[in-house]
C-alpha positions in Angstrom: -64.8 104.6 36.6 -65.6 101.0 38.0 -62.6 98.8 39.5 -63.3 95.0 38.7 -61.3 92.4 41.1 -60.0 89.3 39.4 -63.7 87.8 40.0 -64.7 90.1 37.4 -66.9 92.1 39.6 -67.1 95.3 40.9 -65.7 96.4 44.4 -68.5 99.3 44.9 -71.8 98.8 45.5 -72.9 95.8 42.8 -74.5 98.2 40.1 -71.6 97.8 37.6 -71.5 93.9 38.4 -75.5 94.2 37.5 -75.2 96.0 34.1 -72.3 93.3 33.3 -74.6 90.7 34.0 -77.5 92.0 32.1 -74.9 93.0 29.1 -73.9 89.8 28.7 -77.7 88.0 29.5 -78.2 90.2 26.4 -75.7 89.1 24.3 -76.3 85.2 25.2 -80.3 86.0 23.8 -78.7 87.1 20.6 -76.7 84.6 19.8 -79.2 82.2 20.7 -81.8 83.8 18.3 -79.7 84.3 15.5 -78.8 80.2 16.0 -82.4 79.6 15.7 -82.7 82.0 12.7 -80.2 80.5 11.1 -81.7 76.6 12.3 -84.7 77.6 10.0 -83.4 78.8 6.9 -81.4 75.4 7.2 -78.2 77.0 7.5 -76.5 74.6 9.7 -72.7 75.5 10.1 -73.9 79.5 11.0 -76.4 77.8 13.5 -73.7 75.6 15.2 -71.2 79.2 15.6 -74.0 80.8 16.6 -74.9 78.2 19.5 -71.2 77.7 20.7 -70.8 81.8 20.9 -74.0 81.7 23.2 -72.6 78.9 25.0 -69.6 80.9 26.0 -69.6 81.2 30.0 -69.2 85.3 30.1 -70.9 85.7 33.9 -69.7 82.9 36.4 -66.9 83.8 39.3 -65.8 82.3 42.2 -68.7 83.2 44.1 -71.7 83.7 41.3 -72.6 80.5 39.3 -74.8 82.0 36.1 -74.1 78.9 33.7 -77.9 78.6 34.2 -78.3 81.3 31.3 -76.5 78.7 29.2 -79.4 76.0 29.2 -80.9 77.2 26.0 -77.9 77.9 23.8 -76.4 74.3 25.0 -79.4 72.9 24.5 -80.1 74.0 21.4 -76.2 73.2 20.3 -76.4 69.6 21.6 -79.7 68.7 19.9 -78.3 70.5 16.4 -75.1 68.0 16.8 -77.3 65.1 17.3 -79.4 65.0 14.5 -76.3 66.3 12.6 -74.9 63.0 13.4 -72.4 64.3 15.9 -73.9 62.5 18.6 -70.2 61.8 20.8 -69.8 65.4 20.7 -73.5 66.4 21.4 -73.3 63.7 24.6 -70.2 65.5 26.0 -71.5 68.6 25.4 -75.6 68.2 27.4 -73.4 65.4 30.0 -71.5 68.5 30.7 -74.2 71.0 30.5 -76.4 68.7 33.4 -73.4 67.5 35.3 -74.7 64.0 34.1 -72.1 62.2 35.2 -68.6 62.3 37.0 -66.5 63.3 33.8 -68.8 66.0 33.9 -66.9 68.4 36.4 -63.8 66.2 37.3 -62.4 64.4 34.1 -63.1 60.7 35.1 -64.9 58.5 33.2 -68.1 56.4 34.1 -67.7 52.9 34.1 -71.1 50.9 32.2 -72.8 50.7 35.9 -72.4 53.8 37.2 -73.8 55.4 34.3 -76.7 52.9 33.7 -77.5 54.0 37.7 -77.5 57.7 36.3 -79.6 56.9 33.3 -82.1 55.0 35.4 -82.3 58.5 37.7 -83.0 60.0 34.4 -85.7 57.5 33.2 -87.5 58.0 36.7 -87.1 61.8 36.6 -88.9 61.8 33.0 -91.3 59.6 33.7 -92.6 61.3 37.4 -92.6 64.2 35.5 -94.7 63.0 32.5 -97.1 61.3 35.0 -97.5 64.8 37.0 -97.7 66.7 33.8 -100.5 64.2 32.6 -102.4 64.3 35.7 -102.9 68.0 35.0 -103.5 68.1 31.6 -104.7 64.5 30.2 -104.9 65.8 26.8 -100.6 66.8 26.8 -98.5 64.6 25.1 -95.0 63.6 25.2 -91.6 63.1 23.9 -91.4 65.4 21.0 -88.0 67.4 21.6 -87.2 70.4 19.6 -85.2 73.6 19.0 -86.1 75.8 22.0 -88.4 78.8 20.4 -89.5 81.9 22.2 -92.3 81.6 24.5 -94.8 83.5 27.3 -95.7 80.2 29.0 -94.1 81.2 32.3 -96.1 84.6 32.4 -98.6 82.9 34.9 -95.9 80.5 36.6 -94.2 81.1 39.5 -90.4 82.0 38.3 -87.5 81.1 40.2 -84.3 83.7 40.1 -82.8 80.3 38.4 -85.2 80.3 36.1 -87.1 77.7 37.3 -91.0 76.9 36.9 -93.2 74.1 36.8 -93.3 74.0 33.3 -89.9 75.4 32.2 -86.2 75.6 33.4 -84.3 78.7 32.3 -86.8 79.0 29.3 -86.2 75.4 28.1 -89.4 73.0 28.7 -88.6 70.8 31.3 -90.1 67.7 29.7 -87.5 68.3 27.0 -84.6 69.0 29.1 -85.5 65.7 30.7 -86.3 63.4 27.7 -82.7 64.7 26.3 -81.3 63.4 29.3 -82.4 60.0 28.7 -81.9 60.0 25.2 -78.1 61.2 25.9 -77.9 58.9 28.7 -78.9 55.7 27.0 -76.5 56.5 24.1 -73.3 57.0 26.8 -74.6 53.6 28.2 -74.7 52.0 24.9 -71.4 53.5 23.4 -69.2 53.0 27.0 -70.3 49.5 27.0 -68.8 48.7 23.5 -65.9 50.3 24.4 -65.9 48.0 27.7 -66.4 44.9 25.2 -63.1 45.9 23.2 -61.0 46.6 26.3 -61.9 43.0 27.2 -61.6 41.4 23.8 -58.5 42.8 23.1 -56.9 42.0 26.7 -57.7 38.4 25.7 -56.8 38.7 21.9 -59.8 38.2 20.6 -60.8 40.7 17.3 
């Protein structure tokens, strides 16, 4: 029998951390499918449950960051919020997801220019991208983002232990991952500085 320490990981030679980590890889997949599943026979709450139970950090310690398995699910959660309507809580949950942003990891809040700085990142992240992409491939085209589906397109690429390829980032297209960045971004921007315009106008009475 295995002894975990309070990492959650096995003091003997790795193999019981390993089948922990491949367990829970596992049960991530599921839960991501059956959110997709449930996505296409339009059954929205179920596809929501099943996206937040994916979603659930199960692997990283102290000294082993695997919230990189979470891309998909999160992805797929924050893009179901947002065309739900639910577009404050699918912003909190991709900002979070991509460290977009200081209130990301520490619980501060961007002010209208620092974010607009991060959203212009974002913008010139997309389009380098795009511009690569199309140099390749003139016949690709761009900005269509959805649900992430099964694929084999990184059979041929060269496949990072992060998951990382030209083409993909822990199974998620990268030109998606990076146009929801903007779109996420330019929303923060828009909905921060409103809330910067009311601070104001109410510190000088105004309605």
């Amino acid at each position: 029998e295995h002894e975990l320490n309070e990492d959650n990981e096995s003091d003997d030679d790795g193999s019981w951390s390993f089948d922990i980590a491949i367990s829970s890889e596992l049960g991530i997949a599921t839960d991501n499918n059956r959110g997709i599943s449930f996505v296409l026979t339009g059954r929205v709450n179920e596809a929501l449950a099943a996206f937040e139970e994916a979603s659930i950090d199960r692997l990283s310690t102290k000294s082993r960051d695997m919230s990189w398995l979470l891309l998909r699910p999160r992805f797929n959660l924050a893009l179901l919020l947002w065309r739900e309507g639910h577009r404050n809580e699918a912003t909190k949950v991709w900002m979070g997801t991509r460290k977009l942003g200081p209130q990301a990891h520490e619980g501060n809040e961007c002010q209208t220019k620092d974010l607009s700085a991060i959203l212009q990142e974002a913008i010139s992240r997309h389009g380098l991208y795009c511009a690569k992409k199309t140099a390749s491939d003139p016949t690709c085209t761009h900005g269509l983002i959805t649900p992430w589906l099964p694929t084999d397109d990184t059979s041929s690429a060269s496949v990072s232990n992060t998951g990382e390829c030209a083409t993909h980032f822990s199974g998620v297209n990268m030109e998606q991952v990076l146009a929801f960045d903007v779109v996420v971004l330019q929303y923060a921007v828009s909905e921060r500085s409103k809330r910067e315009s009311r601070e104001i106008n109410s510190t000088f009475g105004r309605s």
